[in-house]
C-alpha positions, 0 to 999 in steps of 0.5 A: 815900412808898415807894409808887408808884402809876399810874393807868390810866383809859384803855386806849384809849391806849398806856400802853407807850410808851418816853416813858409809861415813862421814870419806871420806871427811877426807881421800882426802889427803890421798896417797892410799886406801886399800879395803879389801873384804877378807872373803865377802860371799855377800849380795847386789851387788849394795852396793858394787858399791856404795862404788866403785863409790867412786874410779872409775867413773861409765863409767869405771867398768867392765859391767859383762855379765851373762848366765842364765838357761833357764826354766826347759823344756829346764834346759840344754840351756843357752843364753848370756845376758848382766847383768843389769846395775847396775851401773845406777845412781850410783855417787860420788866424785871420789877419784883418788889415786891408789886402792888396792883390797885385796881379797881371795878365801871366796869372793862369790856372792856379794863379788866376784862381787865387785872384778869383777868391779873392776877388770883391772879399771885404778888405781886398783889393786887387790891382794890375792889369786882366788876368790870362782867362784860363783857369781850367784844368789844361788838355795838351794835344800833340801838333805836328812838329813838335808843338802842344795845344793846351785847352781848358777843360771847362770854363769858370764863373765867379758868383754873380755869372761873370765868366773868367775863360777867355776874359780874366779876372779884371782888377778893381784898379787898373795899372801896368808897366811902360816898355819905358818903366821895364828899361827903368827898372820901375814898378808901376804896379806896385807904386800904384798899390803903395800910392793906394794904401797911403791914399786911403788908409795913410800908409807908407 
C-alpha cells in the first residue's frame, strides 16, 4: 500500500519524540498519510502540533482564537484574545503529499484542537463525523453524590470566527459507522478516506 497511516488516540503522551518518529524517514516515498485522532480525549496541544509540523509548515496552521471568562466579579463578561502561539519553534521537515484526518465526535481538548489547526490547511482533509466542541481547558466542580461537572474555561474560534464550543470541528467529509458496520467489524471512516485518496489522487 502507498499509504501510511498513524494513529494518535492519545495526546497525553509525547508523539514528537525522536524514537516515536524514527519511522518518518521511511515513510517519504510514500503517496498519502492517514492520521487518525478517532477517540482523542486530549492531553498536551503542543504534541499534537509537534506531529503536525511534520506535514504542515508552521506559517500555515490555523492561529485558534480563544475567549476566556473574566474573574468571578464579572463571571458573565468575556473579551476576545488571540491563543498563544503555540506554534513557535515548532519545526520539521515537511512531508507534502495530501493528509487525511480521520476524526469523530470523541475528539475533545487536545484532541479537537489538533483537527482545528489543521483544519482547511493545503493538502489536508479531513473526514469523520463533528468534533466534541469542548476544546478549553476543563473546570471540575463537585456534585452531590459523588459526581464532577467539567466546564470549558473559555470558548474557541477558528480564524474566520467560526465557533468550535458546543458545535465542533465539521469534517470536509462527512462519513460515520452503522451499529451494523461496529457488529461487522467494518471501518466505514477509514474505507471513506482510502476511497478518497484513490479518487482523487489514484492511490491505493
Amino acid at each position: 500500500m502507498n499509504i501510511a497511516g498513524m494513529v494518535a488516540d492519545n495526546l497525553a503522551k509525547s508523539l514528537s519524540t525522536p524514537v516515536a518518529w524514527n519511522e518518518v524517514a521511511t515513510l517519504k516515498e510514500k503517496g498519502a498519510y492517514l492520521l487518525d485522532v478517532r477517540g482523542n480525549h486530549g492531553g498536551n496541544a503542543h504534541f499534537g502540533l509537534t506531529v503536525l509540523s511534520h506535514f504542515i509548515a508552521e506559517e500555515d496552521l490555523n492561529q485558534l482564537v480563544n475567549i476566556g471568562a473574566q474573574p468571578a466579579t464579572a463571571p458573565t463578561a468575556q473579551t476576545p484574545a488571540p491563543a498563544p502561539k503555540e506554534t513557535a519553534g515548532v519545526r520539521a521537515e515537511l512531508l507534502p503529499q495530501p493528509v487525511m484526518i480521520l476524526c469523530d465526535h470523541y475528539d475533545g481538548s487536545a484532541g479537537e484542537d489538533f483537527v482545528a489547526y489543521a483544519k482547511g490547511c493545503k493538502n489536508v482533509t479531513v473526514i469523520g463525523s463533528n468534533t466534541r466542541g469542548t476544546t478549553g481547558s476543563l473546570v471540575s466542580f463537585g456534585l452531590p453524590g459523588g459526581g464532577t461537572l467539567y466546564l470549558s474555561s473559555y470558548r474557541t474560534l477558528l480564524p474566520d470566527g467560526t465557533v468550535i464550543h458546543n458545535r465542533g470541528v465539521q469534517p470536509d467529509i462527512w462519513s460515520e459507522y452503522s451499529v451494523s458496520d461496529l457488529l461487522r467489524g467494518k471501518d466505514t471512516v477509514l474505507e471513506a478516506a482510502l476511497d478518497f485518496l484513490g479518487r482523487e489522487y489514484g492511490l491505493k
